[in-house]
C-alpha positions in Angstrom: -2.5 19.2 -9.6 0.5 17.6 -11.4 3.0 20.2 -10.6 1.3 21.0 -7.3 3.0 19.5 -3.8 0.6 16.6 -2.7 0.3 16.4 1.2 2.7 13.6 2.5 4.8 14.0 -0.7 8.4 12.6 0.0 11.6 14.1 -1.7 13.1 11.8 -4.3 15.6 11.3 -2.4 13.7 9.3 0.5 11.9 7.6 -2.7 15.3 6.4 -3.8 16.3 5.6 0.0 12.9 3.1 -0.3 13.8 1.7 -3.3 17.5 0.8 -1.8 15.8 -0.7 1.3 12.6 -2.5 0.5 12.5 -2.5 -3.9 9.1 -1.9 -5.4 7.5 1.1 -3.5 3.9 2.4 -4.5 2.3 5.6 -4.1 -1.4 6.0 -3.5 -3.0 9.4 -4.4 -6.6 10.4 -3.1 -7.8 13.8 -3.3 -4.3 15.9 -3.1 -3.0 13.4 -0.3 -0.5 10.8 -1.1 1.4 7.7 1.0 4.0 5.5 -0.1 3.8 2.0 0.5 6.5 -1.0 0.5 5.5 -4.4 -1.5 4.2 -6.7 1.1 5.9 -9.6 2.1 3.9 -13.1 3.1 4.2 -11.9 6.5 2.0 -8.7 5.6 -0.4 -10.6 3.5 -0.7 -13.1 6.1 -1.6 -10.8 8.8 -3.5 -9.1 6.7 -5.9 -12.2 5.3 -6.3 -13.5 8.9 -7.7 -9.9 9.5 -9.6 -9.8 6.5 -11.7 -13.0 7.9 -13.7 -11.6 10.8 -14.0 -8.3 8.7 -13.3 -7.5 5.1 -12.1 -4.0 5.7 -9.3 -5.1 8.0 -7.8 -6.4 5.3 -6.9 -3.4 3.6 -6.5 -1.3 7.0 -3.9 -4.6 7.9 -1.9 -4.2 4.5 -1.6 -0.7 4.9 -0.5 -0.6 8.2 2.4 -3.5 7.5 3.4 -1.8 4.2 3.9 1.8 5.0 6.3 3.7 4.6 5.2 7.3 4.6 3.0 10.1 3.8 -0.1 11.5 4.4 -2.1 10.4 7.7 -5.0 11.4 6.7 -5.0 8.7 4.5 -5.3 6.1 7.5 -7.5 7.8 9.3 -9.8 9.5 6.9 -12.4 7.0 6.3 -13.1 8.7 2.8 -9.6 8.6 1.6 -8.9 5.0 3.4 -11.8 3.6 1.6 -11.0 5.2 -1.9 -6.8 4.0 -1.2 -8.7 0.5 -0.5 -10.1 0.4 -3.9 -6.4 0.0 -5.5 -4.6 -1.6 -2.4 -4.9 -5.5 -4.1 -2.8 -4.0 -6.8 0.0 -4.3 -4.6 0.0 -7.9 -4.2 1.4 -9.2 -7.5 0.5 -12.8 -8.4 2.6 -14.4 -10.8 1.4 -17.0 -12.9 2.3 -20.7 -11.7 1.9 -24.1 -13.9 1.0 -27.2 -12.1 1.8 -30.7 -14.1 0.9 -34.1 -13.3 3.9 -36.4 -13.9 
């Protein structure tokens, strides 16, 4: 499937337009489908762990809605494909490491 068009599949050149607007972008691939999503900010993350309190599955539905930028639908509406894009969606949210010293 690598040299097949994936549905949702942008052109580089709105992947370049992305990477001029919002940095980092990600693509999520499920079963010949694919979306592009933006890096979240602490506004999406925020939304997105208030969510995630009353049900865990907002979460994910929360970051994906805030973060995207394109693609395939059937990746947020297909519960198959939302579920299997949920499984890597955390890898979005880089944490670098801190240090904390007592002076």
């Amino acid at each position: 499937m690598a040299n097949e068009k994936m549905i949702g599949q942008a052109t580089p050149e709105q992947i370049a337009e992305w990477k001029d607007k919002h940095g980092e972008i990600f693509s999520i691939k499920v079963e010949g489908h694919v979306c592009y999503l933006r890096k979240p900010g602490r506004k999406a993350i925020s939304y997105a762990s208030v969510a995630g309190k009353t049900d865990p599955l907002k979460f994910n539905e929360t970051l994906l809605r805030e973060c995207w930028l394109g693609g395939s639908e059937a990746i947020r509406k297909d519960d198959d494909k939302f579920l299997a894009a949920g499984g890597v969606l955390d890898q979005i949210v880089e944490l670098k490491e801190a240090e904390l010293e007592k002076l």
